[in-house]
C-alpha positions in Angstrom: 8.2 11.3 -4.1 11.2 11.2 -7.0 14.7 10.9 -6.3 18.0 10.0 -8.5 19.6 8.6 -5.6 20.1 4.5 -5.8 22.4 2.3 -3.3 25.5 2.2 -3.0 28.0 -0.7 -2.5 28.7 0.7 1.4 24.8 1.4 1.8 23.8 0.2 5.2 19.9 -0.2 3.9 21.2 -3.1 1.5 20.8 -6.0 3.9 17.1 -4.5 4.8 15.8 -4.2 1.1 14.3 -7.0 -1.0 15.7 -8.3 -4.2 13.8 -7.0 -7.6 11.8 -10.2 -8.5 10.7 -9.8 -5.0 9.4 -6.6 -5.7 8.1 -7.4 -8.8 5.9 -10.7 -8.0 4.5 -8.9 -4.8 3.4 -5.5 -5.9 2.2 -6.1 -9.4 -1.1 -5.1 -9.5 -2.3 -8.0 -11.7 -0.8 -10.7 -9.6 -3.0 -11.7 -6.7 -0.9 -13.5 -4.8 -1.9 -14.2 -1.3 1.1 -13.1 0.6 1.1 -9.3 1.7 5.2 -7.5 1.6 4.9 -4.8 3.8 8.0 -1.5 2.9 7.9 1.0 6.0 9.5 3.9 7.1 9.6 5.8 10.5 10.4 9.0 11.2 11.0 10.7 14.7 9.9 14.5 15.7 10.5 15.2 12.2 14.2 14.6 11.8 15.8 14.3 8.2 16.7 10.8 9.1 14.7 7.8 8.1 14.6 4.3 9.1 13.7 2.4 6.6 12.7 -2.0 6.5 10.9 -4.4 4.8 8.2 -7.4 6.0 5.9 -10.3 5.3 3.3 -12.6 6.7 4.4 -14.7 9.0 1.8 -17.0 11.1 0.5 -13.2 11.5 -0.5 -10.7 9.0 2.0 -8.3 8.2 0.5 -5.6 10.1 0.0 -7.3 13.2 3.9 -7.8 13.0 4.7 -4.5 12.6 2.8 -3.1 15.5 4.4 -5.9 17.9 7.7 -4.9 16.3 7.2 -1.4 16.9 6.1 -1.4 20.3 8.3 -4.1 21.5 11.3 -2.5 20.5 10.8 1.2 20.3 11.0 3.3 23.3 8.3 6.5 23.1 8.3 9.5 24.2 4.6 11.3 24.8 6.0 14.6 23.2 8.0 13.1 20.0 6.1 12.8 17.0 6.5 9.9 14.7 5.2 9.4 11.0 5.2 6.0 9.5 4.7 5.3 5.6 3.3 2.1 5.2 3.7 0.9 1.2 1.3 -2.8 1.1 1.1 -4.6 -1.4 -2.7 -5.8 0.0 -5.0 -3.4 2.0 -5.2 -4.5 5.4 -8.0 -6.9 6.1 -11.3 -5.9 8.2 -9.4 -7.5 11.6 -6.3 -5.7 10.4 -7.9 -2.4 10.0 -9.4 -2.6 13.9 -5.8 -3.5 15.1 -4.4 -0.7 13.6 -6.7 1.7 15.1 -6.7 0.4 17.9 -2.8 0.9 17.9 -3.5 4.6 17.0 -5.4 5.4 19.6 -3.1 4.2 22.0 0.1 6.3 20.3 -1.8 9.7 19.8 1.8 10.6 18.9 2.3 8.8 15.9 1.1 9.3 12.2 0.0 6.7 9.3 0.7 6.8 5.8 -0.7 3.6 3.7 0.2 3.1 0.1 -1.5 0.1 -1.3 -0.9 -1.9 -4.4 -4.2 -3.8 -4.6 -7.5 -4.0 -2.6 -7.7 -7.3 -0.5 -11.3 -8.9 -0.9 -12.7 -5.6 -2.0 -16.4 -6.8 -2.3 -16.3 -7.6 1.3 -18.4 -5.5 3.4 -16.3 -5.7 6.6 -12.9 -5.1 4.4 -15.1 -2.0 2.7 -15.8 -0.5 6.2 -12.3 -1.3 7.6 -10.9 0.9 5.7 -13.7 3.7 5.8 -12.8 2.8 9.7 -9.2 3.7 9.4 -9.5 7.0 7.3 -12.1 8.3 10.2 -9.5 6.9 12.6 -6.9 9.7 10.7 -5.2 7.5 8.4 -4.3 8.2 4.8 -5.3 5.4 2.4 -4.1 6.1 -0.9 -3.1 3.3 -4.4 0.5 3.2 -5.3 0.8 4.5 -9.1 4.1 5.9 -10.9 6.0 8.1 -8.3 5.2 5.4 -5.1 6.4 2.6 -7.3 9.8 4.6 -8.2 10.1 5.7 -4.5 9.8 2.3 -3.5 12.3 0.7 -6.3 15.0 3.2 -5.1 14.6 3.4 -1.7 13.6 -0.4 -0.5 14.7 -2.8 -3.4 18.5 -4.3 -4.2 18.2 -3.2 -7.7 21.2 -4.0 -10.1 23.3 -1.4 -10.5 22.6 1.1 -12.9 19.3 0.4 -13.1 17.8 2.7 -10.6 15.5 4.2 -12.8 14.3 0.3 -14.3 11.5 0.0 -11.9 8.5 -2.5 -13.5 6.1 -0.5 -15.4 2.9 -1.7 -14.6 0.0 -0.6 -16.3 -1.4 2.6 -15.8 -5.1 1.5 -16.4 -4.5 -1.1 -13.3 -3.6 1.3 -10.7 -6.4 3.5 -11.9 -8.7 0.8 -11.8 -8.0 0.5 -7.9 -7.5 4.0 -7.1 -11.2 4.0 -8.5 -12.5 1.0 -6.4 -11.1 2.7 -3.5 -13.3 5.8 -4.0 -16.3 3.6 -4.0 -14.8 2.4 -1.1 -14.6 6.0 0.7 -17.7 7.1 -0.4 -19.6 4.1 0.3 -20.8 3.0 -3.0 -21.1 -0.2 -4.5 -18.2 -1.9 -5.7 -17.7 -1.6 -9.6 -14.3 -3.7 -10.1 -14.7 -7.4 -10.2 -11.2 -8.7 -10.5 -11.0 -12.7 -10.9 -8.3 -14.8 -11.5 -8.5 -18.0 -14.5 -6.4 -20.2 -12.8 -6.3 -22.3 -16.3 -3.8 -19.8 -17.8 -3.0 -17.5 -14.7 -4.7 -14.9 -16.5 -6.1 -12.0 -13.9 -9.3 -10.9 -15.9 -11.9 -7.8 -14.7 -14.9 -6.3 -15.1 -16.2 -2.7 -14.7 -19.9 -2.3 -13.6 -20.7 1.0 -12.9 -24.3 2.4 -12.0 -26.1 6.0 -11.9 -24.3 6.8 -8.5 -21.1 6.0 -9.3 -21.6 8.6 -12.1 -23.0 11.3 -10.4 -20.5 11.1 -7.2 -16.9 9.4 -8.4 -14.8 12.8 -9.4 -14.8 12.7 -13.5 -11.2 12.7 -13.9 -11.2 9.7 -11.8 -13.4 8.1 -14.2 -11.9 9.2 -17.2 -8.5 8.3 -15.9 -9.2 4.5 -16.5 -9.3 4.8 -20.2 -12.6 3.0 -20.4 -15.0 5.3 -20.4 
């Protein structure tokens, strides 16, 4: 998902695309905000154009807005095909998850794509199996690391100009860290990232407790990938 393309000044994206400290505050993987930013793109019956647009909670979560967005507004045809990318910067919650699937299985036609920077309330049981829920439901759940984060800076942020290829480099060992939570997740093991926040000196802190079956079923080079073990 790379690209050298960035906008330019006649762009008609730039009024859709957030501004870089935007970006920055909602998708770093060590901030836990509460607000969820929602980046989305549609396309039609696989046509090389793209419709690209940003959101965030409102008095709904951001998902819930999308879906009334999308079916309010877009007219659908039982024979086009439509994939959406969804890049979150928090999983969808457990009541989330069932209105998404529930939206699925009322638009057979359309696909969904989730990218997501962090794992919202991870240790919660109805989160955990919301979004087992959506992957048997035919969604793809995947965590934003290196290429999503630079697909996303180019194609959905107001970034300064010549600084296209300045996106924030988070750490690594962060994105790993959720991309192994969310196997625990899949598999339906026990969670082994506590993540907390000292609200003394804003400093997110976390823990890694892993047990016998997170060894002998969590692929090694996921393991290994977090640089602490």
């Amino acid at each position: 998902m790379t690209t050298m393309r960035g906008p330019a000044a006649g762009d008609a994206t730039l009024r859709r695309r957030i501004e870089p400290w935007d970006f920055q505050d909602f998708f770093d993987p060590r901030d836990l905000r509460r607000e969820t930013c929602l980046l989305y793109e549609i396309n039609w019956g696989g046509r090389h154009s793209v419709w690209r647009h940003t959101g965030k909670n409102t008095s709904n979560h951001v998902e819930v807005n999308f879906i009334e967005k999308f079916t309010s507004e877009r007219y659908y045809s039982p024979s086009a095909r439509c994939s959406i990318i969804w890049f979150l910067s928090w999983s969808p919650c457990w009541e989330c998850s069932k209105a998404i699937i529930e939206f699925l299985h009322q638009h057979r036609n359309v696909t969904l794509f989730i990218y997501v920077a962090r794992l919202f309330h991870h240790t919660d049981l109805r989160n955990r199996q919301g979004i087992r829920d959506l992957i048997s439901s035919g969604v793809t759940i995947q965590i934003m690391t290196e290429p999503e984060y630079c697909y996303c800076w180019r194609y959905f942020v107001n970034y300064p100009p010549g600084s296209e290829v300045h996106w924030p480099r988070y750490p690594r060992q962060w994105m790993m860290l959720y991309v192994l939570e969310l196997q625990c997740i899949i598999l339906g093991l026990p969670s082994c990232v506590k993540i907390l926040r000292r609200h003394q000196n804003q400093l997110t802190i976390f823990t890694l407790d892993l047990q016998n079956c997170h060894y002998q079923m969590i692929p090694p080079h996921i393991l290994l990938a977090t640089g602490l073990i």
